[in-house]
C-alpha positions as CSV (number, residue, x, y, z in Angstrom):
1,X,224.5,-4.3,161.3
2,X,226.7,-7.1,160.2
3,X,223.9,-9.7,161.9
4,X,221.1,-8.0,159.3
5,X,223.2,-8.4,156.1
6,X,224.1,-12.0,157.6
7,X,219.6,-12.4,157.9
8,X,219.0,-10.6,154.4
9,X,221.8,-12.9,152.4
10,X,220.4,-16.0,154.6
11,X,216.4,-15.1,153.2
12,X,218.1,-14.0,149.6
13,X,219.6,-18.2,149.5
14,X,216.4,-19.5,151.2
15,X,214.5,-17.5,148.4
16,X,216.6,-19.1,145.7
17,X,216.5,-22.6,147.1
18,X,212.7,-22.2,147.0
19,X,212.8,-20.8,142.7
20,X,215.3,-23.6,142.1
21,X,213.4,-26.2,143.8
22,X,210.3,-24.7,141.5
23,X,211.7,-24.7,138.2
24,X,213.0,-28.4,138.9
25,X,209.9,-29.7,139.9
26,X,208.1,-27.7,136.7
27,X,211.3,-29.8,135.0
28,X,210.2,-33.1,136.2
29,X,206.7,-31.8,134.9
30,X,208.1,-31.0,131.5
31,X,209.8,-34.6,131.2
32,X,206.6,-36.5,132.1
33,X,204.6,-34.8,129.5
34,X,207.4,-35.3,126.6
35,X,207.4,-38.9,128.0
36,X,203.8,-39.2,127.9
37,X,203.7,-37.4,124.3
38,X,206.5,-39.8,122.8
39,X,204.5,-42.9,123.9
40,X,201.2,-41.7,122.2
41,X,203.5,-40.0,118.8
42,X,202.9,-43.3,117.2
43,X,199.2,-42.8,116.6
44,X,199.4,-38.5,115.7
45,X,199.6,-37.6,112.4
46,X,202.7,-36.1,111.6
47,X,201.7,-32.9,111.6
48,X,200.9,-33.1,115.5
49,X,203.7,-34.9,116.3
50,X,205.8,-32.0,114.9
51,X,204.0,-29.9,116.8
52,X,204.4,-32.2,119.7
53,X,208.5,-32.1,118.9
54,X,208.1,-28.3,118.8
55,X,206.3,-28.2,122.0
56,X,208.6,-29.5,124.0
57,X,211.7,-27.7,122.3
58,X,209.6,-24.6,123.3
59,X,209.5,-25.7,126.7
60,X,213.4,-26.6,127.1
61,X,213.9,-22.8,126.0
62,X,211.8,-21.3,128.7
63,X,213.3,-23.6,131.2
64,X,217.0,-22.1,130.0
65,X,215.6,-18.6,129.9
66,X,214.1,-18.6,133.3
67,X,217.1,-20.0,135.0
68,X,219.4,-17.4,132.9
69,X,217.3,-14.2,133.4
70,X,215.8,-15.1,136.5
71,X,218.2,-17.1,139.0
72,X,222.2,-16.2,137.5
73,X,221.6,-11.9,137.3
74,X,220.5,-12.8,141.1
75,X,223.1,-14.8,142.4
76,X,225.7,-12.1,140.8
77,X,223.6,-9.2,142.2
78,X,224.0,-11.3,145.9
79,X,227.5,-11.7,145.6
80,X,228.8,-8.3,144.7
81,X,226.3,-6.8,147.9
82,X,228.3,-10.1,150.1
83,X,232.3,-8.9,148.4
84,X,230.9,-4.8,148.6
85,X,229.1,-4.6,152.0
86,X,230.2,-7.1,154.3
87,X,233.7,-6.3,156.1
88,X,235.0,-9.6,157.3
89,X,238.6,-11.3,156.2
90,X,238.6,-13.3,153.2
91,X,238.3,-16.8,154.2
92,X,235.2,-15.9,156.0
93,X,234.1,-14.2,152.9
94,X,235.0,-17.4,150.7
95,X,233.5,-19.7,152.3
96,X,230.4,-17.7,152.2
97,X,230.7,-17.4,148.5
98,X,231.1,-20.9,148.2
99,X,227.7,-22.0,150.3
100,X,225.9,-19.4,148.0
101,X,227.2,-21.6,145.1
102,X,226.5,-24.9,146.1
């Protein structure tokens, strides 16, 4: 029992490794098309350069809701099944905690 709640929290981390290393590489994304955009603002109008400005405001928000709404409520979720489930003595179940969190 105790090896299948190790497996499941093991394949919940390798799960959230695999979103983080998503949203950072949609991140690097992001940055190269504000970088590109700032480079080319000098010949918009202004009207398309707010809208450029705008654009990539838009884009910092969704990268902060994802990782709120999508990654923390997870993590949280995870840790209360790891303090509620698993019986083991609490440096084991620190030090699991602390793995999750780096």
């Amino acid at each position: 029992m105790l090896q299948k709640i190790y497996h499941q929290v093991n394949l919940e981390l390798s799960i959230m490794n695999l979103i983080l290393h998503q949203i950072s590489q949609m991140n690097l994304a992001r940055r190269k098309i504000v970088m590109i955009l700032h480079s080319e603002m000098w010949m918009m109008s202004s009207l398309t350069s707010l809208l450029m400005i705008l654009f990539c405001h838009l884009c910092d928000l969704a990268f902060v809701k994802i990782v709120n709404h999508l990654l923390v409520p997870r993590v949280l979720l995870l840790k209360a099944e790891i303090l509620e489930v698993i019986p083991m003595n609490w440096i084991r179940r620190s030090h699991l905690l602390l793995a999750m969190e780096t």
